[in-house]
C-alpha positions as CSV (number, residue, x, y, z in Angstrom):
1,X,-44.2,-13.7,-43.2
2,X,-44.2,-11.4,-40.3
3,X,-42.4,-9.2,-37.8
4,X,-42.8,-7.9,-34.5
5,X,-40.4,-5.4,-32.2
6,X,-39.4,-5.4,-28.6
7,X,-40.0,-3.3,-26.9
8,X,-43.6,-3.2,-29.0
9,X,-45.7,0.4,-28.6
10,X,-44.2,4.1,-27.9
11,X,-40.6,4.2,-27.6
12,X,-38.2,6.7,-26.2
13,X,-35.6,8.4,-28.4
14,X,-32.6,6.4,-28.0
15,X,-34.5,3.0,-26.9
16,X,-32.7,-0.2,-28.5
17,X,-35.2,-1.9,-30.8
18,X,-35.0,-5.6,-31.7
19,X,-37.2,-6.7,-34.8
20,X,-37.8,-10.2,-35.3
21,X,-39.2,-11.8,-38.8
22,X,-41.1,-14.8,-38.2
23,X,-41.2,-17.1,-41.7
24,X,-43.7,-19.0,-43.4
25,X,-42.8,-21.5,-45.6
26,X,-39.1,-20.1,-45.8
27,X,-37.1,-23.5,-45.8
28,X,-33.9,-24.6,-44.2
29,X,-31.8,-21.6,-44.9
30,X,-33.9,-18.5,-45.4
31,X,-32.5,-14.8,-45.7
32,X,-33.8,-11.5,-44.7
33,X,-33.1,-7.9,-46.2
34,X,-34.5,-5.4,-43.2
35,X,-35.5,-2.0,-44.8
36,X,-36.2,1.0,-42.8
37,X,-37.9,3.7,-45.1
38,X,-37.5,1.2,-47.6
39,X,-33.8,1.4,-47.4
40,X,-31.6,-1.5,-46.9
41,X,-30.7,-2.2,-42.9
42,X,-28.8,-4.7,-40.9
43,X,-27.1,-7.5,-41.8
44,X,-29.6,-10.0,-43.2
45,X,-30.4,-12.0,-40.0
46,X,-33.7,-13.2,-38.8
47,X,-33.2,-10.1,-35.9
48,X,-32.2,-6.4,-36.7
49,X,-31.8,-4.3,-34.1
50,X,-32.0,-0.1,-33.9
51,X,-31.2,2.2,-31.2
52,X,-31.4,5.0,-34.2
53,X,-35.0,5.3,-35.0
54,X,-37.0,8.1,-35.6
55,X,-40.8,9.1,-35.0
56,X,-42.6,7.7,-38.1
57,X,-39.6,5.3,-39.3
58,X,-41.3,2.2,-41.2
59,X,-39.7,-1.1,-40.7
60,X,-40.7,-4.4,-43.1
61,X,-38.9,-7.1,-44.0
62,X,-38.0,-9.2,-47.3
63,X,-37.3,-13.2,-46.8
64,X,-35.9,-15.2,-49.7
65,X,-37.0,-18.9,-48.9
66,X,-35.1,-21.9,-50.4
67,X,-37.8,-24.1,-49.7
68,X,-37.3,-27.0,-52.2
69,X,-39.2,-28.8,-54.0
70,X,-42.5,-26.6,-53.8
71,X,-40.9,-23.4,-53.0
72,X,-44.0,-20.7,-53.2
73,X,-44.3,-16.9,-52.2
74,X,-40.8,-16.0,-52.3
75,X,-39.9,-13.7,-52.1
76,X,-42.3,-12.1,-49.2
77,X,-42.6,-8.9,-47.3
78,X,-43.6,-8.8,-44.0
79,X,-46.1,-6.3,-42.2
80,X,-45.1,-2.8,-41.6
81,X,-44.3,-1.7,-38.2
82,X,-44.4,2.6,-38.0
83,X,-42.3,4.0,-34.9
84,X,-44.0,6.2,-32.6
85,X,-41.2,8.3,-30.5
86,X,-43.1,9.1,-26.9
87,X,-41.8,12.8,-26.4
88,X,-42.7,12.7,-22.6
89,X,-38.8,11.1,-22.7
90,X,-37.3,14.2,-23.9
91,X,-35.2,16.5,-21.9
92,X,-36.3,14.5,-18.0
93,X,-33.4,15.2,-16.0
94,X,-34.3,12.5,-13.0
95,X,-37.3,9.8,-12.3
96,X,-38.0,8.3,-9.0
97,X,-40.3,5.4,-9.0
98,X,-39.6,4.1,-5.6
99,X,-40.6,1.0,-6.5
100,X,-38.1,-0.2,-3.9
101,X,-38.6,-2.0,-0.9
102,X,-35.6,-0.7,1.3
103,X,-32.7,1.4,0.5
104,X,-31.9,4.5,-1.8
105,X,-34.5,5.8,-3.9
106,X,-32.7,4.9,-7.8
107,X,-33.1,8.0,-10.6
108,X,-34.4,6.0,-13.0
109,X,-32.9,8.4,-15.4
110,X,-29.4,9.2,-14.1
111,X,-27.4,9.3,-11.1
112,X,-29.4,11.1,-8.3
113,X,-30.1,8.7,-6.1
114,X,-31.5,10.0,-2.7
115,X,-30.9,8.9,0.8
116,X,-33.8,8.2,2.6
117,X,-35.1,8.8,6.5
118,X,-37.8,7.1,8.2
119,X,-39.4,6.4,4.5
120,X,-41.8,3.7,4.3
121,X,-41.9,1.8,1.0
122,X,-45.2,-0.5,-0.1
123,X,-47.8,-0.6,-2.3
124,X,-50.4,1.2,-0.1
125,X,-48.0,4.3,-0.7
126,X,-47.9,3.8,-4.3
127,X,-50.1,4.7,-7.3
128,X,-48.2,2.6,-9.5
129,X,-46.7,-0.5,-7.9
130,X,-44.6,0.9,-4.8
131,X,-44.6,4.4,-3.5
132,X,-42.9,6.2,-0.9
133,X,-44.6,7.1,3.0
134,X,-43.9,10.1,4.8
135,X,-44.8,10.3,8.7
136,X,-45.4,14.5,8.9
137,X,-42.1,14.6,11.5
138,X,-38.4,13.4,10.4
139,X,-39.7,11.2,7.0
140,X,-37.4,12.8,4.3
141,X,-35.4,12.2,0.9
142,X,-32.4,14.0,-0.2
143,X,-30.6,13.5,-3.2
144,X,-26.5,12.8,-2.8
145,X,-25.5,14.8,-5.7
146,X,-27.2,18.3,-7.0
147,X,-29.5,18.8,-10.2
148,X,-28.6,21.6,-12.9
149,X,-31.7,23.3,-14.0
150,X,-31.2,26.4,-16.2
151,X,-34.3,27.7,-18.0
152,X,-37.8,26.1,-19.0
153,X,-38.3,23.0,-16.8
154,X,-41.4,20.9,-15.0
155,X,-41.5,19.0,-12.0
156,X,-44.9,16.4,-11.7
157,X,-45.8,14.1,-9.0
158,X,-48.4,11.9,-7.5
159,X,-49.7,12.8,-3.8
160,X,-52.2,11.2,-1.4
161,X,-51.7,13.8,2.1
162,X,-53.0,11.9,5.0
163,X,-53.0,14.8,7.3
164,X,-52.0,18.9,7.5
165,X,-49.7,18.5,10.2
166,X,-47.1,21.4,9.4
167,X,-47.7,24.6,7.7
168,X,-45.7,24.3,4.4
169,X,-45.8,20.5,3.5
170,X,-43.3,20.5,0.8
171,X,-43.7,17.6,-1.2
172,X,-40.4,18.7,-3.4
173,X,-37.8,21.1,-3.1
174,X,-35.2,21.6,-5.5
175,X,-32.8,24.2,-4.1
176,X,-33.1,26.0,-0.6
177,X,-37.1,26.9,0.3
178,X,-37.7,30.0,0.3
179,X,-33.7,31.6,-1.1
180,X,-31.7,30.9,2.0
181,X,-28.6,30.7,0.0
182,X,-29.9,30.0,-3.3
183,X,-32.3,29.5,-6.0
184,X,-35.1,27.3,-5.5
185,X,-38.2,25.7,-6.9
186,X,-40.7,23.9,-5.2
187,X,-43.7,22.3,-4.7
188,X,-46.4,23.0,-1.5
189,X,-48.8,20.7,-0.9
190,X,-51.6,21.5,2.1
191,X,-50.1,25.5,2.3
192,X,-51.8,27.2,5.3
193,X,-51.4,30.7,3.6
194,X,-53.8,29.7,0.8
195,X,-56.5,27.5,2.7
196,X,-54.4,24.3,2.1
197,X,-54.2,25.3,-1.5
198,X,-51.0,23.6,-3.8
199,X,-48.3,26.1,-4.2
200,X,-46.0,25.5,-7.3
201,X,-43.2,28.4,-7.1
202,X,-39.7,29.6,-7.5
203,X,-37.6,32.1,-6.0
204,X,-35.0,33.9,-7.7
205,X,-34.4,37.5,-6.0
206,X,-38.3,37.2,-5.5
207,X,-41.2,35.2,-5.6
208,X,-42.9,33.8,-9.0
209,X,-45.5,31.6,-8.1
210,X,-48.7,29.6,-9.4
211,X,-51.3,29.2,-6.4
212,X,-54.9,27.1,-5.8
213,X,-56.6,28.4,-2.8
214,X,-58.7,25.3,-2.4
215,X,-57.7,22.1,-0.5
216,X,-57.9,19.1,-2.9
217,X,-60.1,16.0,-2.1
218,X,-58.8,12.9,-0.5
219,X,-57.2,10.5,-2.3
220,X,-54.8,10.2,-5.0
221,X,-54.0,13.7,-7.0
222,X,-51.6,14.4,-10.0
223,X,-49.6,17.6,-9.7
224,X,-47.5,19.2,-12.6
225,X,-46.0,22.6,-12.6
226,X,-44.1,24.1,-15.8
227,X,-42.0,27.3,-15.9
228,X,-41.6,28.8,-19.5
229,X,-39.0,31.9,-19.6
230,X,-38.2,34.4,-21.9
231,X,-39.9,38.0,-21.9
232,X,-43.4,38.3,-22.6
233,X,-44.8,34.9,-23.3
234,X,-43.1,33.9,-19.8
235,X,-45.6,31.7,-17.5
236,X,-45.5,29.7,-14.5
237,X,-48.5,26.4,-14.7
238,X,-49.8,24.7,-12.3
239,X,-51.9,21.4,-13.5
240,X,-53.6,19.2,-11.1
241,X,-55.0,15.7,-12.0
242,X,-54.3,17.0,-15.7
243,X,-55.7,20.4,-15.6
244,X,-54.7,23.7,-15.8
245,X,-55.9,25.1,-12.1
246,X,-53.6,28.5,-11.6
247,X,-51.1,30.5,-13.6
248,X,-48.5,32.7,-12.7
249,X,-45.6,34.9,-13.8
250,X,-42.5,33.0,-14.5
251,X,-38.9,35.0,-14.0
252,X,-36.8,36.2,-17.6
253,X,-34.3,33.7,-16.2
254,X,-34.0,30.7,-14.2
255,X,-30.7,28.7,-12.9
256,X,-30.4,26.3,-10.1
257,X,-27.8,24.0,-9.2
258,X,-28.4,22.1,-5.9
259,X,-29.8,19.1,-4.3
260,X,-33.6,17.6,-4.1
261,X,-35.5,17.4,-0.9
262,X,-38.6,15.3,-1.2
263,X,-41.2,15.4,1.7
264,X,-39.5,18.6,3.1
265,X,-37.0,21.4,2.6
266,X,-33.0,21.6,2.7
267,X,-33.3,22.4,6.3
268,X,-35.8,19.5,7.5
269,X,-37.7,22.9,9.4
270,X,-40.3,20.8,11.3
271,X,-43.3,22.7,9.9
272,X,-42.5,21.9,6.4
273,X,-42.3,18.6,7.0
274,X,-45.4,16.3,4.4
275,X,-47.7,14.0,5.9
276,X,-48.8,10.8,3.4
277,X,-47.6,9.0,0.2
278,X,-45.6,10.2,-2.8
279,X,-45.0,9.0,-5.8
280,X,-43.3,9.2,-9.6
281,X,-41.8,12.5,-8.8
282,X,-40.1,13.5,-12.3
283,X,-37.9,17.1,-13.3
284,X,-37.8,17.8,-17.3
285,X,-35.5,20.8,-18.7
286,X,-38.3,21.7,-20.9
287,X,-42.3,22.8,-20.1
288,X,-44.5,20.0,-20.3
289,X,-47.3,21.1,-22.9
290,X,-50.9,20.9,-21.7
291,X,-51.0,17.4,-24.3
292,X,-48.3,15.8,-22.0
293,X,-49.6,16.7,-18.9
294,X,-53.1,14.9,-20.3
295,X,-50.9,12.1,-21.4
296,X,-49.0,11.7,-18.0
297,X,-52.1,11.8,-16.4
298,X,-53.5,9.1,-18.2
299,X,-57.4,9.6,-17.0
300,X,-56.0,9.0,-13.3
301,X,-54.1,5.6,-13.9
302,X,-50.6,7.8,-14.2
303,X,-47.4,6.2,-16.4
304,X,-44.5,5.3,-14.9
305,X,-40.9,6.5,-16.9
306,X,-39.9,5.0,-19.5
307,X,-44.0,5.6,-20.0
């Protein structure tokens, strides 16, 4: 008597769970008491099915057989299966994958779909499956619909630059660059102030910024930055290929409401325009902690949401 789950492995909170009991010698007519935590579940079907479950919740299984004549091991419990709740799902606000060929690139998470220009799906763009090309000149993606941020929150994407073309390459912009009209956080990759460094930073009535001064290697790099507020313990990280590589001051506060630019700013200002491939961009309402970042990273092979 056993019993294995699908999905199998890490879940997210909230995933939908079906458990399946596979019977040995349980007859024409077996039944099934389902126990999480040793409690009575379901209905008494060969499936039982959770969206509920909690890190650490242990599923087994009991099956009456009415095997007849030689009716033996009955009843029988199954295996155990223990959850394990993946908290990299927690608190994301928006996921793009562009795994897609053509069209919009989906929020795998909710609703902020972006509009793209001159974008060039395929797998030669992609880390994991497809990715997203950007020519350097008029390549761009802009969400239809504006993202709330208010508080701690991360961003964390994959980059390959092919070339410094423009100044500011912005990879994303959440807001308007640089305060225009508005509150803004965003991520320079290739910034010609800091000798090509990455630039992870956010104006609010200043500047709060975490800052490499060395231009990364060729090739597929990782990129997360995290922004934790509230008085003294207040931090701005920025992690690349799962390291810690420059700190910063984060602001007591932090709220913005407005759309995502990928592969430039709000404005599309020609030299903040990015040159080369993008992909698994993802926004959290929370800071990423340095065992995530690790985990996202997953010794250079990435995840892709729902990881």
């Amino acid at each position: 008597m056993g019993i294995a789950a699908v999905p199998s492995g890490a879940i997210c909170s909230g995933t939908s769970v079906t458990f399946t009991a596979t019977p040995t010698n349980g007859g024409s007519l077996p039944t099934y008491q389902w126990k999480k935590n040793n409690v009575n579940v379901g209905s008494g079907g060969i499936t039982y099915t959770d969206a509920t479950l909690a890190n650490n919740d242990a599923i087994t299984c009991v099956m009456t057989s009415n095997a007849s004549p030689c009716l033996t091991g009955s009843p029988a419990t199954s295996n155990t299966l223990t959850i394990t709740i993946f908290t990299l799902c927690n608190n994301i606000v928006a996921y793009w994958k562009f795994d897609e060929s053509t069209g919009n690139a989906a929020d795998a998470v909710g609703s902020n779909n972006g509009t793209p220009t001159d974008i060039t799906y395929s797998t030669a763009n992609g880390k994991i499956h497809n990715g997203a090309g950007f020519n350097g000149s008029s390549s761009k993606i802009v969400t239809s619909s504006n993202i709330s941020i208010s508080g701690n929150f991360s961003f964390a994407c994959w980059v390959n630059v092919a070339s410094y073309l423009n100044n500011y390459p912005l990879v994303m912009d959440l807001g308007t660059y640089g305060g225009g009209s508005g509150n803004s956080a965003f991520i320079i990759v290739g910034h010609i102030g800091v000798n090509r460094g990455v630039q992870f930073a956010y104006y609010q009535s200043g500047w709060y910024q975490a800052t490499t001064n060395t231009q990364m290697s060729s090739g597929w790099h990782f990129i997360v930055g995290t922004v934790t507020v509230g008085g003294g313990g207040s931090a701005m990280v920025l992690y690349i290929d799962g390291n810690s590589a420059a700190t910063g001051a984060a602001p007591s506060s932090v709220s913005i409401n407005n759309t995502m630019s990928i592969g430039t700013d709000y404005t599309g200002v020609a030299d903040k325009f990015y040159d080369g491939a993008i992909d698994e961009i993802g926004i959290w309402s929370r800071a990423l902690t340095p065992a995530e970042v690790t985990s996202l990273y997953n010794n250079g092979t990435g995840l892709q949401y729902p990881f």
